[in-house]
mmJSON file of the N, C-alpha and C atoms, coordinates in Angstrom:
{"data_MODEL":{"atom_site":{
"group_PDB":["ATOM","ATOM","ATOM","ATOM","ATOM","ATOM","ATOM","ATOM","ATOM","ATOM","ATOM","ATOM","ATOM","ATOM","ATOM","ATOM","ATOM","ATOM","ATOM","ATOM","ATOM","ATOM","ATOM","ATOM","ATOM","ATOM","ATOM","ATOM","ATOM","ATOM","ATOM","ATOM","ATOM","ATOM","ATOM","ATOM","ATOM","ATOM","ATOM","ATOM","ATOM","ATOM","ATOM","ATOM","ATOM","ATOM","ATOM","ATOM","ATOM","ATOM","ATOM","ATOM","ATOM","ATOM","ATOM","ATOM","ATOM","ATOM","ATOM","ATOM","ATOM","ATOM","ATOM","ATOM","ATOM","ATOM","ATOM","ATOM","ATOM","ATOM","ATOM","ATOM","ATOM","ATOM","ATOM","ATOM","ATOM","ATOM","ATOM","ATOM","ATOM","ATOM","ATOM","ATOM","ATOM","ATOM","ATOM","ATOM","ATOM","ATOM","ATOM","ATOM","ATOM","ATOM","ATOM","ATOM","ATOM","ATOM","ATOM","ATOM","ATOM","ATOM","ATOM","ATOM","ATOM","ATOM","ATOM","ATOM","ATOM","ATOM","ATOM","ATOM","ATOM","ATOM","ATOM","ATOM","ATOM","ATOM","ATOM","ATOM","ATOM","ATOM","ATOM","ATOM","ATOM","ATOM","ATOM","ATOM","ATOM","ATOM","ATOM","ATOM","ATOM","ATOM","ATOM","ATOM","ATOM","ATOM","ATOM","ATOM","ATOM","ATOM","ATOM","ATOM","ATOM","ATOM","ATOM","ATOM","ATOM","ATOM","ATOM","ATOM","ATOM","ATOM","ATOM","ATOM","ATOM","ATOM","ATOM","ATOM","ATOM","ATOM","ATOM","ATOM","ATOM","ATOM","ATOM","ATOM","ATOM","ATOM","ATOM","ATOM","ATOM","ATOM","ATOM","ATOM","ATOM","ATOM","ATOM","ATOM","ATOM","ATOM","ATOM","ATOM","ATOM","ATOM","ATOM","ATOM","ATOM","ATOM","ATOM","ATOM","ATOM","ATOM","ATOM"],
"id":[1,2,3,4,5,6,7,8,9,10,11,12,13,14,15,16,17,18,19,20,21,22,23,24,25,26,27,28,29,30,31,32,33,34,35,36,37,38,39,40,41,42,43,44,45,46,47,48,49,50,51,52,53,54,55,56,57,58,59,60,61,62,63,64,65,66,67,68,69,70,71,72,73,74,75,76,77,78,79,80,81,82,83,84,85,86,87,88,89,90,91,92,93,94,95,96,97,98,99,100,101,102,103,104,105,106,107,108,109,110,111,112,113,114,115,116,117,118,119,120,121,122,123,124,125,126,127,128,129,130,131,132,133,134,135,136,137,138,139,140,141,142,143,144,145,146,147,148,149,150,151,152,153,154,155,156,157,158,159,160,161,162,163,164,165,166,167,168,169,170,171,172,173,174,175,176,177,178,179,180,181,182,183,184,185,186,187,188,189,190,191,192,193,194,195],
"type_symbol":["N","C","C","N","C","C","N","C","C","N","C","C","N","C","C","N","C","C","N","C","C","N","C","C","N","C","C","N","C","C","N","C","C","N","C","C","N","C","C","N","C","C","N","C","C","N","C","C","N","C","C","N","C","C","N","C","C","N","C","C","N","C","C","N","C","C","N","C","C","N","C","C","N","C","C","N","C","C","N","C","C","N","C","C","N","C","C","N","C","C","N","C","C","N","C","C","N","C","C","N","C","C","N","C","C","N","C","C","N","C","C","N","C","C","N","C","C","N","C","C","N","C","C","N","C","C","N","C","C","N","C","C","N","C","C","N","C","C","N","C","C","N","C","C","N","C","C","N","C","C","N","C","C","N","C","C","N","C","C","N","C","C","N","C","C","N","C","C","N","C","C","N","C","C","N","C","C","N","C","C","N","C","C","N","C","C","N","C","C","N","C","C","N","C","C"],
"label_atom_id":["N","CA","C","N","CA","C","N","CA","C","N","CA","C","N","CA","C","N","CA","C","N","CA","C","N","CA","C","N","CA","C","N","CA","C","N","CA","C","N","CA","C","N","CA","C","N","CA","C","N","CA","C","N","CA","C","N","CA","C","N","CA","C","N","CA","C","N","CA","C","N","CA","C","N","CA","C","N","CA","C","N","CA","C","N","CA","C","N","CA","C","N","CA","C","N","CA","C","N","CA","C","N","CA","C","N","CA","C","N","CA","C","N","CA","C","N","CA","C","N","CA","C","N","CA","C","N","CA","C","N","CA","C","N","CA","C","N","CA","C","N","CA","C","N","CA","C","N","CA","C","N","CA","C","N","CA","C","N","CA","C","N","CA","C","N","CA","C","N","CA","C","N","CA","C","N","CA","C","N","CA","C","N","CA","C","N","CA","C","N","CA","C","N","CA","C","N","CA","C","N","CA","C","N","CA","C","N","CA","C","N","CA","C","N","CA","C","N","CA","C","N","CA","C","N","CA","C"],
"label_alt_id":[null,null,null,null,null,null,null,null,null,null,null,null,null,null,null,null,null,null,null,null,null,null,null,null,null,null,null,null,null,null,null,null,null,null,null,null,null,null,null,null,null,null,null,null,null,null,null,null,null,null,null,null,null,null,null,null,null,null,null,null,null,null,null,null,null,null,null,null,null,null,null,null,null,null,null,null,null,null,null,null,null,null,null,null,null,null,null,null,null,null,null,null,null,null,null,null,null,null,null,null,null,null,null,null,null,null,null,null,null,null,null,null,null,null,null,null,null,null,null,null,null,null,null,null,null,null,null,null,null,null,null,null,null,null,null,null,null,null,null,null,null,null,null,null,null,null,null,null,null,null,null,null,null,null,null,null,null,null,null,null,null,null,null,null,null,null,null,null,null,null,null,null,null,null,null,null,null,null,null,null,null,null,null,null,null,null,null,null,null,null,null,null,null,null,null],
"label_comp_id":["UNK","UNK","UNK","UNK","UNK","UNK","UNK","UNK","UNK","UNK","UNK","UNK","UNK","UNK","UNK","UNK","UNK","UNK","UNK","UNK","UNK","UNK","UNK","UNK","UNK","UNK","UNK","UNK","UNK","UNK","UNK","UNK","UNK","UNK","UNK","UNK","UNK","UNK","UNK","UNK","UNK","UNK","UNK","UNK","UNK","UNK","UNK","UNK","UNK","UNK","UNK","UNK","UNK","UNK","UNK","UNK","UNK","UNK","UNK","UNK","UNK","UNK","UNK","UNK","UNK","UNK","UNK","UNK","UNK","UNK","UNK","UNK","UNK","UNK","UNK","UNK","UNK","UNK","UNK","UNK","UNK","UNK","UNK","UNK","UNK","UNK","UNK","UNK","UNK","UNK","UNK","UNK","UNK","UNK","UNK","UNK","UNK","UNK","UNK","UNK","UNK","UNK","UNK","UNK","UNK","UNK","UNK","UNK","UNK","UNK","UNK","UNK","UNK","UNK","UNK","UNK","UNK","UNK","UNK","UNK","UNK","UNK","UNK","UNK","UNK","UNK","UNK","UNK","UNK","UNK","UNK","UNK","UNK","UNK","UNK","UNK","UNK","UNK","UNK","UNK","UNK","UNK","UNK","UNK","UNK","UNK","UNK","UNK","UNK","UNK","UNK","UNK","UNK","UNK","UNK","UNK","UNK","UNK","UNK","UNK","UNK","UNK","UNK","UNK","UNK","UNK","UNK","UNK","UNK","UNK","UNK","UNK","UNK","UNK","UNK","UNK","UNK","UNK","UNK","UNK","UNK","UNK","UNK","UNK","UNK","UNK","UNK","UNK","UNK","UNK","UNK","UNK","UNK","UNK","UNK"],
"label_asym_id":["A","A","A","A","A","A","A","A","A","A","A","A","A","A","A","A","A","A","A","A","A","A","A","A","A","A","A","A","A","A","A","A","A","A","A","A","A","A","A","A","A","A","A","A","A","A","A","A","A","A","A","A","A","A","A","A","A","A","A","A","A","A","A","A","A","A","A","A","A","A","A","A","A","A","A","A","A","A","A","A","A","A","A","A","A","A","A","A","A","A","A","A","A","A","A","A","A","A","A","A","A","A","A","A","A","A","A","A","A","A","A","A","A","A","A","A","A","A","A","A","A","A","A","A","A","A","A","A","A","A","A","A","A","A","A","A","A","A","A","A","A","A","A","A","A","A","A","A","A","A","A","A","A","A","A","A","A","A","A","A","A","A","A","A","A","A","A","A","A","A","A","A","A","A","A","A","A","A","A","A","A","A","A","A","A","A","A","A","A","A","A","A","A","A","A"],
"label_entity_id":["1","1","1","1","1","1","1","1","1","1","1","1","1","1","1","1","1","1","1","1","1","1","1","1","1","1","1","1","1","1","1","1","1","1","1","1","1","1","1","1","1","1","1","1","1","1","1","1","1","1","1","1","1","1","1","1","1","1","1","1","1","1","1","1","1","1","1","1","1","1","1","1","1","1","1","1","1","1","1","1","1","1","1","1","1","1","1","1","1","1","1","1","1","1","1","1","1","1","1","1","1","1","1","1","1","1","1","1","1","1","1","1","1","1","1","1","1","1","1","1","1","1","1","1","1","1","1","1","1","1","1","1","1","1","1","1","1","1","1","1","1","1","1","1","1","1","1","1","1","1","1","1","1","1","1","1","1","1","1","1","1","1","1","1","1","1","1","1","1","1","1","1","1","1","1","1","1","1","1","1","1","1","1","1","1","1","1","1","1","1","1","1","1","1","1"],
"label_seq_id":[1,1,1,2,2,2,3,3,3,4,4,4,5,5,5,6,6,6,7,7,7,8,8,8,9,9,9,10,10,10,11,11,11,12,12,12,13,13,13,14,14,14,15,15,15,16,16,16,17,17,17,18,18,18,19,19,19,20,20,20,21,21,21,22,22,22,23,23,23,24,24,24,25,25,25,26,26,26,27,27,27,28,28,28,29,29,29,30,30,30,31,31,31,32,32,32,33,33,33,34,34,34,35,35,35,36,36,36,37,37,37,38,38,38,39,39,39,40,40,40,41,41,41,42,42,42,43,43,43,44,44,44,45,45,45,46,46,46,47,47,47,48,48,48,49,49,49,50,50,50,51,51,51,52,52,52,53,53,53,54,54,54,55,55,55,56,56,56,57,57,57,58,58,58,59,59,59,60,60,60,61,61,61,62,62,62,63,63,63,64,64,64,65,65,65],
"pdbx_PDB_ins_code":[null,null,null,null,null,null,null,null,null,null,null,null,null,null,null,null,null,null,null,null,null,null,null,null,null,null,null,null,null,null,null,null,null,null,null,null,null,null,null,null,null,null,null,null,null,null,null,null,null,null,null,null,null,null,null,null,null,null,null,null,null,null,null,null,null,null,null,null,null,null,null,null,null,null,null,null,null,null,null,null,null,null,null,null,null,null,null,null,null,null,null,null,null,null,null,null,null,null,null,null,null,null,null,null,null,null,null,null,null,null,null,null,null,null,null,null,null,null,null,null,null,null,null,null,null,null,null,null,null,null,null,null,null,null,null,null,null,null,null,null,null,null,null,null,null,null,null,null,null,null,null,null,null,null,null,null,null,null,null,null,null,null,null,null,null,null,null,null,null,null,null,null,null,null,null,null,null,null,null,null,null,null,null,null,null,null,null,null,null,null,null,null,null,null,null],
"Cartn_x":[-4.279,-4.5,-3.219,-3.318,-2.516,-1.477,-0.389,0.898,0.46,-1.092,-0.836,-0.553,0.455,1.807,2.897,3.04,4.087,3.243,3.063,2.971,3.717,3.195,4.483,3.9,4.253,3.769,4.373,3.641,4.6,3.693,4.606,3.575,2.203,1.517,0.432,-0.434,0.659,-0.76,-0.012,-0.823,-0.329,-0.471,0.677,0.818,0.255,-0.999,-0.683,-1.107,-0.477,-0.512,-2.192,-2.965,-4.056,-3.998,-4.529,-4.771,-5.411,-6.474,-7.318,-8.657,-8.768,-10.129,-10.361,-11.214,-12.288,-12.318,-13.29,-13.47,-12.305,-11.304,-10.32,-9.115,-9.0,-8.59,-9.445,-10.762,-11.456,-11.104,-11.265,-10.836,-9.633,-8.283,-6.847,-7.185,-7.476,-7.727,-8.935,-9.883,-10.447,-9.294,-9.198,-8.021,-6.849,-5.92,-5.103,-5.971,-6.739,-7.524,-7.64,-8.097,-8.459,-6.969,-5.787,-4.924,-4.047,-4.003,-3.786,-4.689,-4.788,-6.095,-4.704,-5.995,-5.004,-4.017,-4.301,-3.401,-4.128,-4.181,-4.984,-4.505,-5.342,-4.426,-4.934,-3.793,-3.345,-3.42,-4.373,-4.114,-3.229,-1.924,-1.155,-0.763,-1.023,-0.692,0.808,1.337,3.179,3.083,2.151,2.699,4.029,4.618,6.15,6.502,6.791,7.579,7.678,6.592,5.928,6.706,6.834,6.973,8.676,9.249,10.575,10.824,9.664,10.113,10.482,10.078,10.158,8.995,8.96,7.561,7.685,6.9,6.954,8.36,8.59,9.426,11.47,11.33,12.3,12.129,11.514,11.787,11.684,11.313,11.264,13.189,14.01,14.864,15.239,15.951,17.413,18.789,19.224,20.505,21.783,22.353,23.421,24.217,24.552,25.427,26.731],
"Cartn_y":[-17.155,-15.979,-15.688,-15.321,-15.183,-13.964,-13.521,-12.72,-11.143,-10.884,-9.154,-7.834,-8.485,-7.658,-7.485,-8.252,-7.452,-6.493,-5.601,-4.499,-3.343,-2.314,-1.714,-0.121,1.283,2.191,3.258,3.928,4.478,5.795,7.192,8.427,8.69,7.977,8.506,6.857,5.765,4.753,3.599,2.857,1.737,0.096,-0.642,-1.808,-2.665,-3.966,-5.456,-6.011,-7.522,-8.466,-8.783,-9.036,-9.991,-11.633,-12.435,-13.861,-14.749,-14.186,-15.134,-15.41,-14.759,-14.803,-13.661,-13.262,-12.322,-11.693,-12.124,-11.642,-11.442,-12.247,-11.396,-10.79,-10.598,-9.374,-8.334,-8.173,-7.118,-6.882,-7.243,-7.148,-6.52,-6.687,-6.205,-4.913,-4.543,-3.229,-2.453,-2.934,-1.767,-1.636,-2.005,-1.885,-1.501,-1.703,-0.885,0.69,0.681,2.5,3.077,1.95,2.727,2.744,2.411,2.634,3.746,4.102,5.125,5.709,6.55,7.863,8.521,9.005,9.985,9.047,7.674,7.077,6.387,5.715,4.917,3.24,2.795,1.138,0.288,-0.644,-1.128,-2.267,-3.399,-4.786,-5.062,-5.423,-5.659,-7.035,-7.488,-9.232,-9.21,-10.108,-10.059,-11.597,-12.705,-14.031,-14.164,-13.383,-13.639,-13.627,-12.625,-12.232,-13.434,-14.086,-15.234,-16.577,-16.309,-18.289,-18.151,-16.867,-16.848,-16.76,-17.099,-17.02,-15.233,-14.744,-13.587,-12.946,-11.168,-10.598,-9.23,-8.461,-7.162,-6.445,-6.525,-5.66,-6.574,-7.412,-7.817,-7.07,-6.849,-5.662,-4.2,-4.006,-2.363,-1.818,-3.276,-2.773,-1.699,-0.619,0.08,-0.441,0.346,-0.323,0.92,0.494,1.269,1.898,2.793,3.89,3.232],
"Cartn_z":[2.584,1.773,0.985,-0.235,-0.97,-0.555,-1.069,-0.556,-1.359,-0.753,-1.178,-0.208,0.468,1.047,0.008,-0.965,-1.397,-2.973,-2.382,-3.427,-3.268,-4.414,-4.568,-4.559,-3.321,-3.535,-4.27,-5.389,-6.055,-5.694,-6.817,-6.073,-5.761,-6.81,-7.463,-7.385,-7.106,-7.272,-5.994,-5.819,-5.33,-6.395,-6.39,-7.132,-6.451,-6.769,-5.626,-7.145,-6.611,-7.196,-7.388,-8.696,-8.17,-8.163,-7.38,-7.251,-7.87,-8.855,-9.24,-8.324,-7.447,-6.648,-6.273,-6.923,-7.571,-5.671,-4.986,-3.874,-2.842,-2.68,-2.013,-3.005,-4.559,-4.65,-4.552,-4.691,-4.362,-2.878,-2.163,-0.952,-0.658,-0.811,-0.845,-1.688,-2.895,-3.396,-2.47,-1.997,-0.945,0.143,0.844,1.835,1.786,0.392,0.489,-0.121,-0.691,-1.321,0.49,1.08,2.491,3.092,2.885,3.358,2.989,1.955,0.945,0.03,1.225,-0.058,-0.727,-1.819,-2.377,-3.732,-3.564,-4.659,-4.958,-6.279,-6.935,-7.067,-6.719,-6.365,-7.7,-8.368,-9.339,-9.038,-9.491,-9.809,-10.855,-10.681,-11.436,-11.82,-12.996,-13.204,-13.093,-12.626,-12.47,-12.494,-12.73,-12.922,-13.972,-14.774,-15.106,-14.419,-13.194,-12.395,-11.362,-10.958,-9.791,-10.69,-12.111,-12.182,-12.256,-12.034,-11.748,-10.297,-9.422,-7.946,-7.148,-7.929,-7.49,-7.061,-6.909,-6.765,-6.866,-6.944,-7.164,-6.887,-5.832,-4.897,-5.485,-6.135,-6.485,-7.761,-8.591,-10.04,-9.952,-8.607,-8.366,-7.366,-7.067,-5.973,-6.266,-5.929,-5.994,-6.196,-6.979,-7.111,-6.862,-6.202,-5.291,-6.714,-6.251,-6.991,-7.084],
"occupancy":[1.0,1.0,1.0,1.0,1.0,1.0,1.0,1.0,1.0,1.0,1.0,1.0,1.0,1.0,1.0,1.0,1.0,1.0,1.0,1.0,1.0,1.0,1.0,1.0,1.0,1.0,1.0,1.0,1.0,1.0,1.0,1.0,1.0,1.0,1.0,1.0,1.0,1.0,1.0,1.0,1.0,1.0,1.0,1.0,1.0,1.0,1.0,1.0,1.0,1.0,1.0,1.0,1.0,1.0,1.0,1.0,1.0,1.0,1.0,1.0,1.0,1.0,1.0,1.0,1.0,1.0,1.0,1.0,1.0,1.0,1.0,1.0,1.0,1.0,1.0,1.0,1.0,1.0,1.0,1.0,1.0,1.0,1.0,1.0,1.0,1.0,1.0,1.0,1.0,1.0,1.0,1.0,1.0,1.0,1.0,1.0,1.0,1.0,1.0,1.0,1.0,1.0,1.0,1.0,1.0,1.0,1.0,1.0,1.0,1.0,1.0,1.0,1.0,1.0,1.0,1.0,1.0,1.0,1.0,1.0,1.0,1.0,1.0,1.0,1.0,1.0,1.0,1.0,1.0,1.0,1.0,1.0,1.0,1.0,1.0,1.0,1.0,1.0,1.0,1.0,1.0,1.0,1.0,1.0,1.0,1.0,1.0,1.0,1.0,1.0,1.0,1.0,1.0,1.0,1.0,1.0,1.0,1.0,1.0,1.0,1.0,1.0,1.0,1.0,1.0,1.0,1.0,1.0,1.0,1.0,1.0,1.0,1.0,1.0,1.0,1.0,1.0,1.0,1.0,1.0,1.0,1.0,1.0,1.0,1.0,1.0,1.0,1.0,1.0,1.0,1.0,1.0,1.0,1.0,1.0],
"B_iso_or_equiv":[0.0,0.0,0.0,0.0,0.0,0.0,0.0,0.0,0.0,0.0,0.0,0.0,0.0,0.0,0.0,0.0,0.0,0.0,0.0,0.0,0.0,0.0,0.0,0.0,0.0,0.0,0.0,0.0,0.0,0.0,0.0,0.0,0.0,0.0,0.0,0.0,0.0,0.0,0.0,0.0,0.0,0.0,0.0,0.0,0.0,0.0,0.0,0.0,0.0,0.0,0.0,0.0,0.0,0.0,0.0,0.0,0.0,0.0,0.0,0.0,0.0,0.0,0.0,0.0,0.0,0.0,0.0,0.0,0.0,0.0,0.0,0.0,0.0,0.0,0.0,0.0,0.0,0.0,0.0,0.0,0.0,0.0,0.0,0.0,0.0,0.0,0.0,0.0,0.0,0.0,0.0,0.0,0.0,0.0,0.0,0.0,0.0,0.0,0.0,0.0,0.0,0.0,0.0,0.0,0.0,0.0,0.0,0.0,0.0,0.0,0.0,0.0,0.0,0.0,0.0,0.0,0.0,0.0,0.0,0.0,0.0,0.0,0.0,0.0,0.0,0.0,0.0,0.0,0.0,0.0,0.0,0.0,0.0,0.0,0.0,0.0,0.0,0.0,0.0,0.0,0.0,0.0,0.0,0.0,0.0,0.0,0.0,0.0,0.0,0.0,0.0,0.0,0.0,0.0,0.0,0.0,0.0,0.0,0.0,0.0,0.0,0.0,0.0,0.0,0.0,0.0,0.0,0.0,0.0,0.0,0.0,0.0,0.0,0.0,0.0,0.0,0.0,0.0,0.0,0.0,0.0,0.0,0.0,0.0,0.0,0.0,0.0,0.0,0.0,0.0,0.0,0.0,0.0,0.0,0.0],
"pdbx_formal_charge":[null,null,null,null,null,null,null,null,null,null,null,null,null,null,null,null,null,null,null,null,null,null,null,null,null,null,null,null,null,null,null,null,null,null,null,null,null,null,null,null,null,null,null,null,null,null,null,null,null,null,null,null,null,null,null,null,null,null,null,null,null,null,null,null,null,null,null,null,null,null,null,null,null,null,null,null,null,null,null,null,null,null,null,null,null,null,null,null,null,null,null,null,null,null,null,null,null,null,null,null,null,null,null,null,null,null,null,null,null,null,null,null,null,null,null,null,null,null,null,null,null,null,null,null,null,null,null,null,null,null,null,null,null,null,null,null,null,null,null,null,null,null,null,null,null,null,null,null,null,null,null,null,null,null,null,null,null,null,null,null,null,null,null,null,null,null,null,null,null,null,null,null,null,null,null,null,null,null,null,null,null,null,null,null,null,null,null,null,null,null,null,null,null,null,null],
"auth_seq_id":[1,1,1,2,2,2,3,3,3,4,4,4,5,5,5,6,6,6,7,7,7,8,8,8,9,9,9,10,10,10,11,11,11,12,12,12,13,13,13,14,14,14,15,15,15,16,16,16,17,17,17,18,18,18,19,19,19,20,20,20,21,21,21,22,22,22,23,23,23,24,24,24,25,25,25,26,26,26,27,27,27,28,28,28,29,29,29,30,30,30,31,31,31,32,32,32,33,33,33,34,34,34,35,35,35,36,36,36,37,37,37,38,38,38,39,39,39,40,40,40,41,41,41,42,42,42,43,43,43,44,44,44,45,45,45,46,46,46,47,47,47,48,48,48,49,49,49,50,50,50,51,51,51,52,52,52,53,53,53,54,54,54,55,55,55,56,56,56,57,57,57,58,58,58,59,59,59,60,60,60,61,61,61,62,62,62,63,63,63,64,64,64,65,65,65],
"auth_comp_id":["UNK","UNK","UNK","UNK","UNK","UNK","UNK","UNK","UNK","UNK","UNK","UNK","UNK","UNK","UNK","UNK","UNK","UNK","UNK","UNK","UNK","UNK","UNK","UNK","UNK","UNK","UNK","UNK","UNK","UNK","UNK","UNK","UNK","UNK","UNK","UNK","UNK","UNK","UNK","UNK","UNK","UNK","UNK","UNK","UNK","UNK","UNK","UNK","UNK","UNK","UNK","UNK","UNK","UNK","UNK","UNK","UNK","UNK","UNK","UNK","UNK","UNK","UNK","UNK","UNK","UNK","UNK","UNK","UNK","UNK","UNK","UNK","UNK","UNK","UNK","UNK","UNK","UNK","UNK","UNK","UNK","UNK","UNK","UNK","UNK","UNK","UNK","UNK","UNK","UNK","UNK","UNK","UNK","UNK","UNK","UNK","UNK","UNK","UNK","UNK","UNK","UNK","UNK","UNK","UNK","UNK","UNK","UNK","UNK","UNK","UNK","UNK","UNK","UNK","UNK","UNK","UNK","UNK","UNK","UNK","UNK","UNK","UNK","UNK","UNK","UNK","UNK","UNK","UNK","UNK","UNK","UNK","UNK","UNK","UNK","UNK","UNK","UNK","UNK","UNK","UNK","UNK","UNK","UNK","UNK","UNK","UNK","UNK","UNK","UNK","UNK","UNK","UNK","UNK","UNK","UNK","UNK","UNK","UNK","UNK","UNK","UNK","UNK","UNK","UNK","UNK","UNK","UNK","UNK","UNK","UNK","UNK","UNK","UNK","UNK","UNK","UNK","UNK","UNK","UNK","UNK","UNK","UNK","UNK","UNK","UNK","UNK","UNK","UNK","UNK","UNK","UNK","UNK","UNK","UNK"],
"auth_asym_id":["A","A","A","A","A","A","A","A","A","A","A","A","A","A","A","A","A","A","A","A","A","A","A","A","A","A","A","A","A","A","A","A","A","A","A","A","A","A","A","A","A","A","A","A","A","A","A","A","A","A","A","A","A","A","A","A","A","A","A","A","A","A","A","A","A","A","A","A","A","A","A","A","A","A","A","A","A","A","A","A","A","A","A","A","A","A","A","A","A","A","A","A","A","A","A","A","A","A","A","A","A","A","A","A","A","A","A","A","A","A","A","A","A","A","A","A","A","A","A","A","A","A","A","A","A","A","A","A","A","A","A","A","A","A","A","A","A","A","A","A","A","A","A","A","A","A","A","A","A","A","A","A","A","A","A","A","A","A","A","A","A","A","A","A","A","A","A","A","A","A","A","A","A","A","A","A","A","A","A","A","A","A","A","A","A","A","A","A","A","A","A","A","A","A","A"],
"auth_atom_id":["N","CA","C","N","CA","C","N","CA","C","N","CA","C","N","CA","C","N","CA","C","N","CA","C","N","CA","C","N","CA","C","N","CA","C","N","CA","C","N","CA","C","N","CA","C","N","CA","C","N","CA","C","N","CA","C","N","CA","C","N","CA","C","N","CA","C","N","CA","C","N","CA","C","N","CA","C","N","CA","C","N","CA","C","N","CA","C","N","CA","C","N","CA","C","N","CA","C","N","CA","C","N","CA","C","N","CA","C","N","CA","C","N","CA","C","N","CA","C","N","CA","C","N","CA","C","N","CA","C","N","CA","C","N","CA","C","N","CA","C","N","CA","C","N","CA","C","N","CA","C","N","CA","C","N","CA","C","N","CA","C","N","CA","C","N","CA","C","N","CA","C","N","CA","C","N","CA","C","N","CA","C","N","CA","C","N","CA","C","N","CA","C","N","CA","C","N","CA","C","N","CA","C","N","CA","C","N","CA","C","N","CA","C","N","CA","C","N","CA","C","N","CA","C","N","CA","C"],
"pdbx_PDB_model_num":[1,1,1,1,1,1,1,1,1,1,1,1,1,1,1,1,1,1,1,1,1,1,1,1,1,1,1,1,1,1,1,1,1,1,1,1,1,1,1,1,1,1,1,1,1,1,1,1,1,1,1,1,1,1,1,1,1,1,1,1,1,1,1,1,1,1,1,1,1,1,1,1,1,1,1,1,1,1,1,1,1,1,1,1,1,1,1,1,1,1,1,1,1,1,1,1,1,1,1,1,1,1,1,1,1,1,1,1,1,1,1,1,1,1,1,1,1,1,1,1,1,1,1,1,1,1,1,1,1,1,1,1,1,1,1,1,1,1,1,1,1,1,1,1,1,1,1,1,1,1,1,1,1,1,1,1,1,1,1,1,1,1,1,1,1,1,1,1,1,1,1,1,1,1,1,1,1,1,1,1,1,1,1,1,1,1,1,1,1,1,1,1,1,1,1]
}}}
């Protein structure tokens, strides 16, 4: 199964990656909605982000003061 653990929760929505298969990203967006009411969950395309080896959570870090 593809890596939709790394998404990204922000106030108001939740980020995941989609995969290209229709039935288990449908799947990862019910489950995270049932994991977080109250926020609206985001299939977000990030293949730029993927063919640089990265993933969500590497363009959202913090950066120290």
């Amino acid at each position: 199964m593809p890596g939709y653990a790394n998404f990204y929760i922000g106030n108001r929505a939740v980020y995941t990656p989609p995969f290209g298969d229709a039935t288990a990203d449908e799947t990862a967006v019910e489950i995270l909605s049932r994991l977080f009411p109250g926020r609206e969950v985001v299939a977000l395309n990030v293949d730029r982000i993927y063919e640089n080896g990265g993933g969500i959570c590497c363009v959202i870090r913090q950066e120290p003061a």
